[in-house]
Each structure stands twice: as structure tokens, then as C-alpha cells.
C-alpha positions in Angstrom: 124.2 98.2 91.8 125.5 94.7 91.4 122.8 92.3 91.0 122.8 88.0 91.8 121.2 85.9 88.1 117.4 85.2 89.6 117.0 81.8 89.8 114.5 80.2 89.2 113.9 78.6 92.2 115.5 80.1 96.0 116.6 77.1 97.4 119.1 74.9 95.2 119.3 70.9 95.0 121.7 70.9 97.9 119.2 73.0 100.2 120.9 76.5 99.7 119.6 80.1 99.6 120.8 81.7 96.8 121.9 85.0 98.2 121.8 88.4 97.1 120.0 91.3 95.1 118.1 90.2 92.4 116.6 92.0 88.7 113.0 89.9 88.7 111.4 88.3 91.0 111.9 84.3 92.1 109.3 82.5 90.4 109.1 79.2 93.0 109.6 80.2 96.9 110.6 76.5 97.5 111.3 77.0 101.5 110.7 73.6 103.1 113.8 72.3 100.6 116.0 74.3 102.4 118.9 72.7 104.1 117.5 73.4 107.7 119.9 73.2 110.6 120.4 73.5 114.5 122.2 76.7 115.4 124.9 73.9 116.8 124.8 72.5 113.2 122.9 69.3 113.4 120.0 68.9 111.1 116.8 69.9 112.2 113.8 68.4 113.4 110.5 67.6 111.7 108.8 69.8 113.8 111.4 72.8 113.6 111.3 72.6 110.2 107.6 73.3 110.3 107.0 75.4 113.1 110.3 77.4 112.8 109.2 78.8 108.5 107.3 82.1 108.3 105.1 83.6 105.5 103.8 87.0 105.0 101.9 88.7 102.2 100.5 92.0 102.2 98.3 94.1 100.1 98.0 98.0 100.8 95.8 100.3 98.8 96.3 104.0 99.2 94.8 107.4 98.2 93.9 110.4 99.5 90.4 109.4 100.3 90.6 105.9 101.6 93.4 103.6 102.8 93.4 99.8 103.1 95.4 97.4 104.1 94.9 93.3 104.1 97.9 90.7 105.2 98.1 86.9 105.7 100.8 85.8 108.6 101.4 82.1 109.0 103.6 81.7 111.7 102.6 77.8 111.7 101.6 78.3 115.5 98.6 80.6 114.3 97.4 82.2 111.1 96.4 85.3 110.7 94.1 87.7 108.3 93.3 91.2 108.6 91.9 94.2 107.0 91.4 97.3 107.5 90.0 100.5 106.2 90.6 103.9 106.9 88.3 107.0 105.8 90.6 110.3 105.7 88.2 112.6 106.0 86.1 111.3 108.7 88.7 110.2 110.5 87.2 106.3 111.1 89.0 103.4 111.4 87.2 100.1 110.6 89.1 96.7 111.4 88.4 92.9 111.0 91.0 90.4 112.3 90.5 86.6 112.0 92.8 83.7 113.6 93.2 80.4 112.8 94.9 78.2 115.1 97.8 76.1 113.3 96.7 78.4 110.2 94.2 75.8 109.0 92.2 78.7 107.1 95.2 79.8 105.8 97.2 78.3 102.3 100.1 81.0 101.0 101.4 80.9 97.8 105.0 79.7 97.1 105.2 81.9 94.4 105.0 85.6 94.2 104.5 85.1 90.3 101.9 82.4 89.9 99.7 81.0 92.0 96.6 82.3 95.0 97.0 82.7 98.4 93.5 81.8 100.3 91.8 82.5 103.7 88.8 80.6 103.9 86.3 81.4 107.2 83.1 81.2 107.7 82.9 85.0 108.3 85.0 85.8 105.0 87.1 84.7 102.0 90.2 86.9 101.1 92.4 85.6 98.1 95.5 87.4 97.2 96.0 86.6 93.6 99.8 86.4 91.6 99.5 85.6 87.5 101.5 87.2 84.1 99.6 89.9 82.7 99.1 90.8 79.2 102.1 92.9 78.8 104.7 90.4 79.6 104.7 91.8 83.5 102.9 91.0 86.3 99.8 91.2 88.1 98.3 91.0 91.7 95.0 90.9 92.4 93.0 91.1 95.8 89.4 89.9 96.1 87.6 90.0 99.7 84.2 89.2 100.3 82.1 89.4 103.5 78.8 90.7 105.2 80.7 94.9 105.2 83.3 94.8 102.3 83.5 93.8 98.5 87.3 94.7 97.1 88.6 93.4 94.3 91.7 95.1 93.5 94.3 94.7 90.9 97.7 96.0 90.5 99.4 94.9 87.1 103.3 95.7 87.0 104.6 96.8 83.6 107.0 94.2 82.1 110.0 97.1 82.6 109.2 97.6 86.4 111.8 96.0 88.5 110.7 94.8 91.9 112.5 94.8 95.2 113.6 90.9 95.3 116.5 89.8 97.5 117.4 86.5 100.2 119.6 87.1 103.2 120.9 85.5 105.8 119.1 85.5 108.8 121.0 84.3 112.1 123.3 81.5 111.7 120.9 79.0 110.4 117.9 81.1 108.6 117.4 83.4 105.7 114.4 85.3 104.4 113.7 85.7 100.7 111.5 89.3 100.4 109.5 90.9 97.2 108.0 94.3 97.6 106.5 96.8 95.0 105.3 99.5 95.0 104.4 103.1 92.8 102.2 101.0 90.8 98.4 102.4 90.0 95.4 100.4 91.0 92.3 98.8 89.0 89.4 97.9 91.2 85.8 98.5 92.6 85.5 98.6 96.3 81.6 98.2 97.7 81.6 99.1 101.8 78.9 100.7 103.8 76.2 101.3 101.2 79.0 102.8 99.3 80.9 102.2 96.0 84.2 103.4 94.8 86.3 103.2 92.1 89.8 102.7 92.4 91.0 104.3 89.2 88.3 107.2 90.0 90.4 107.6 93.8 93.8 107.7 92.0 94.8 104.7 94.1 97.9 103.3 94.1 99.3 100.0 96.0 101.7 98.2 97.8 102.6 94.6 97.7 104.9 92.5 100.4 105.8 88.7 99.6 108.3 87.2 102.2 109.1 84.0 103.6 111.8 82.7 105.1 113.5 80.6 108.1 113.4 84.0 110.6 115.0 85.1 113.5 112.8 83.2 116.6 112.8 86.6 118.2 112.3 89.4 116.2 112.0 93.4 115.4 111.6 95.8 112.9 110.2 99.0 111.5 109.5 99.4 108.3 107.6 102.4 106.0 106.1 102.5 102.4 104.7 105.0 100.2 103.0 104.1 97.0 101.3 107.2 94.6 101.8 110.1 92.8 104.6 112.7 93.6 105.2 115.8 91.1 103.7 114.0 88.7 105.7 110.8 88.6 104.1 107.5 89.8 107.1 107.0 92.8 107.2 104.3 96.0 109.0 103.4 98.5 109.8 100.6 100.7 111.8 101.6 104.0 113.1 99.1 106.7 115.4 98.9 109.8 115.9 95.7 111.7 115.6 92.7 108.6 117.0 91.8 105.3 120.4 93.8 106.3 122.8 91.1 106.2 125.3 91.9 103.4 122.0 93.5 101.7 119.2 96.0 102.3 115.2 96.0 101.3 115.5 99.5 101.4 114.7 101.4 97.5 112.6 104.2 95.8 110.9 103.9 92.8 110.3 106.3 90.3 108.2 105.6 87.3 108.7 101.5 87.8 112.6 101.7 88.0 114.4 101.2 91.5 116.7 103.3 92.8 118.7 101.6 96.2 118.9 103.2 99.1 121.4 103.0 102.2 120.3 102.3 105.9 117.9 104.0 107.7 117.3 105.7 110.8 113.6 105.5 112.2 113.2 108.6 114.5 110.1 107.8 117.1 108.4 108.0 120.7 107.9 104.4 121.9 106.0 105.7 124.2 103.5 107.3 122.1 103.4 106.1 118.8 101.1 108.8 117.4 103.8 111.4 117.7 105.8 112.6 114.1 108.3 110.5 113.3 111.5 111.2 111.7 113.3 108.8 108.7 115.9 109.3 107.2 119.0 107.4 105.2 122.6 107.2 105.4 122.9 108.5 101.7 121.1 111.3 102.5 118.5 110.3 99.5 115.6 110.0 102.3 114.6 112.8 104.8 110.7 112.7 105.6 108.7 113.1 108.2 105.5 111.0 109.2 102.6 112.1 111.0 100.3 109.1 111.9 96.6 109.5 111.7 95.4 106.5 113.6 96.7 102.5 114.1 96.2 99.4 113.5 97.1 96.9 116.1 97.8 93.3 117.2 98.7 92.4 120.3 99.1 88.8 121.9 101.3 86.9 124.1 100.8 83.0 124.4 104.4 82.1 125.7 106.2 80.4 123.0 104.5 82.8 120.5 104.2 86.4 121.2 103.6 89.8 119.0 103.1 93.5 119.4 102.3 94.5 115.9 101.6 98.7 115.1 101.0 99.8 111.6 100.0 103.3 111.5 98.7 104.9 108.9 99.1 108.8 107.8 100.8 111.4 105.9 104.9 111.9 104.9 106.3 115.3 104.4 109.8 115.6 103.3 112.0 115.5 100.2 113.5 112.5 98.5 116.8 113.6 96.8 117.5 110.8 94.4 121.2 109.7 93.7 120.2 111.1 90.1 120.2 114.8 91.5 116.3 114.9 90.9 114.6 115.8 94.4 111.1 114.8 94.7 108.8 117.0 97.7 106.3 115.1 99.8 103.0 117.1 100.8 100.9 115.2 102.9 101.3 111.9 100.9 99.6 108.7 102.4 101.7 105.9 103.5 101.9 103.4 106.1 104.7 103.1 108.7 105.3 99.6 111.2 106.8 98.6 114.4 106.8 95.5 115.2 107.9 93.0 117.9 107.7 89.1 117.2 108.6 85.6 119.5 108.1 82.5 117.6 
């Protein structure tokens, strides 16, 4: 798999991307330097350059007992924190979504390596955490604190685990620079409805999304992960149809920290009822699971000049993973997420 030199920051002194696959991740996300143009050419405005960049950062924690998942969205029109958590065995869904118009309670992190990500609000403060680690790796840390949940979380990458970390072109005048891990165990106490858990004591593993870009101003995607323990090896994956697949995929497994790339994939669904199995697979044949959602987690709004229909379900794979190595790998009822997702802004 032929891989670009990271740099060490994305955008160079004359405003370019630097395209392609990279081994580690980009230490300095410097997006506003970019080179921003018209789709005619001409430079753009002040306010395109603002209102036109997009962040995201996610943080998903999964085992078989609980699942959560928090995310920051600044879309500069509105910013946006969630979390929510699911309890597998009773079957309840608890959610909390805050706005922010312009994303005033929202600052992001321009640097999936060093730095915090912060949503301040009277109701709650969530900080999403990026620093070296003792081991010459990386680690990233949530913290949320309201009235109904204390979570801090912590998910340290070894310094031999290679993350997913690639910019492509997006349109004729963006790009979007993405970092996802996952298959990485979690450290953590969560305290939520008179309750306390341990996150080494539920096995959980986690998943971790860093993008940020100049994106598409109308926009779709699907998009699946699985982060734990599968016959015995710690193995994720991060699944995606619809971004990142100019000249390059996001699309990868990994087994015990090491990445293994994987083709384009087909996401097999009922739009009309989301809660039906769905069907994934990939061109390489390395990916054929099934996905049976146990509940959703959902934003929808429509404001004109900035719309979304956001899905993330939540539920159980089934399948086999046959790696390019010849190893297969059996799903059985493994938690993960899967996503479809409209956007207009």
C-alpha cells in the first residue's frame, strides 16, 4: 500500500492539500491556510472561507453492556454536541443534544495530536482531549460532566498502531483531511443514573473520528465502525461510501493496531425503514457482515441554507472478515455503530 511522507502540517506555504494516504497522523490541521477558491477559480471570499470549512470529532465507546457515543459538528452556521447512551440489555436509549448558533460554545482542535476540543454550556462541559502518551503513541481522552453523566474516558494508541489518516479532493475546489481509529481498549470510569462502571471492568473498546476539511456544500454518506474484541484479537473497523473516495478510500480493518486497506463498499439498506438488517460488503471481498440496528440516534433540521438528516444506529454485526492475509475473522453479535447521513451547508 503506497503511502504519501506525513507532513507535518496539511496545507503547505502556497495553500495546498497534501494529498494522499498517510503512515501517522498530521500533527497541525492548518485549514483556513488553504488556498480557497470559487468553483469558477477566483479566490474566495472572507465569508466563504469561513462559513464554507467543516469540523467533526467523534468519540464512541462500545461493549457489550453499554454504548456511547459523543461528537462536536461545527458547520460555522451552527455547532453542535451530543451524547448518547445506550443500555443493551434494557433496551433504553438516553440522548442529550445541545446547539449553539454560529458554534460559539464550540472551539475544535486543529490538531488530532495535541491540543482539546471544548463545548462549554451552561447545561454541560464535554472536552475531547488529544496529547503523547507515555509510550511514544497517542492518547485521547473524553471528559463530560453534567446534572445525569460523569465520563472520562481514555483511549491511548500504542506507538506501533497506525491510524487511518488521509486528504482528498473534495469537488473542484475542496478537500477533507480524515483520522479515524479504532480496535483500541478503553480506560475510564463512567458515573450515570446512580450507577458506576468501569470501563476496563466492561471490556470497552473505542472509536475515534477527526475530520475537517473544505466539503462538498451538499453532501451524503454512510459510514460503519466496529471497535472490540473478535477471536481474541483487539480488531476495528472503519467503513464508508459517499466521502474520502477521490483517488483514495477511508475504508480499513485493524487487527491488533496494524491496518489492513480495504476496497469500496456496498451499503445494503431500507431507506424506508432504517431499523431493517443491513447488508455491507467490499469489492475485495475482505468485508461481508451484516448489521442489525437496535435503536437510533437522530438529527433532523432544515433552516434553508443549512439543512441535515443525520441517523446513527446502533447494534450488532454478524459476518466474517476475510483478511487479504487469508486469516478470516467471525463476527457474533459484535457492537458497532452504522450512519446515514444527509447534509446542505
Amino acid at each position: 500500500m503506497q503511502k504519501t511522507p506525513t507532513p507535518e502540517k496539511l496545507i503547505d506555504a502556497n495553500g495546498q492539500p497534501t494529498w494522499g494516504r498517510f503512515g501517522e497522523s498530521v500533527s497541525h490541521i492548518n485549514g483556513r491556510e488553504a488556498d480557497y477558491r470559487t468553483t469558477l477559480g477566483k479566490p474566495a471570499s472572507h465569508f466563504a472561507r469561513h462559513f464554507h470549512y467543516k469540523q467533526f470529532q467523534y468519540f464512541g465507546v462500545i461493549s457489550d453492556e453499554l454504548l456511547i457515543g459523543c461528537a462536536f459538528a461545527n458547520t460555522a452556521w451552527l455547532g453542535l454536541a451530543f451524547v448518547y447512551i445506550y443500555d443493551t440489555k434494557s433496551k433504553a436509549l438516553h440522548e442529550y443534544t445541545w446547539r449553539s448558533p454560529l458554534a460559539r460554545a464550540l472551539t475544535l482542535s486543529e490538531s488530532p495530536t495535541e491540543g482539546r476540543s471544548e463545548f462549554k454550556h451552561p447545561d454541560v462541559s464535554i472536552v475531547m482531549g488529544y496529547q503523547p502518551n507515555a509510550n511514544g503513541g497517542l492518547e485521547k481522552t473524553l471528559l463530560i460532566e453534567n446534572a445525569q453523566i460523569s465520563l472520562q474516558a481514555s483511549m491511548r494508541e500504542a506507538n506501533t498502531y497506525q491510524p487511518m489518516s488521509l486528504c482528498t479532493r473534495t469537488g473542484i475546489n475542496g478537500w477533507t483531511y480524515a483520522n479515524k481509529v479504532a480496535g483500541v481498549a478503553l480506560t475510564g470510569n463512567l458515573q450515570w443514573q446512580g450507577n458506576s462502571y468501569s470501563l476496563e471492568a466492561l471490556n470497552a473498546s473505542g472509536h475515534h473520528d477527526f475530520s475537517a476539511g473544505y466539503m462538498r456544500p451538499e453532501t451524503f454518506w454512510n459510514w460503519a465502525c466496529l471497535s472490540g474484541t473478535v477471536d481474541g484479537h483487539a480488531v476495528g473497523f472503519n467503513l464508508s461510501c459517499g466521502v474520502n473516495e477521490t483517488s483514495e478510500t477511508e475504508n480499513c480493518i485493524w487487527l491488533d493496531g496494524e491496518l489492513i486497506k480495504v476496497n469500496t463498499v456496498e451499503f445494503r439498506y431500507n431507506r424506508d425503514d432504517l431499523t431493517q438488517r443491513w447488508h455491507i460488503l467490499s469489492a475485495d471481498g475482505q468485508v461481508d457482515i451484516f448489521f442489525t440496528p437496535e435503536g437510533n440516534h437522530q438529527e433532523k433540521l432544515n433552516l434553508g441554507i443549512f439543512a441535515t438528516n443525520f441517523n446513527q444506529l446502533f447494534g450488532c454485526f454478524n459476518g466474517t472478515l476475510s483478511l487479504s492475509s487469508g486469516k478470516v475473522l467471525t463476527l457474533n453479535s459484535h457492537y458497532g455503530f452504522v450512519e446515514e447521513q444527509f447534509a446542505k451547508w
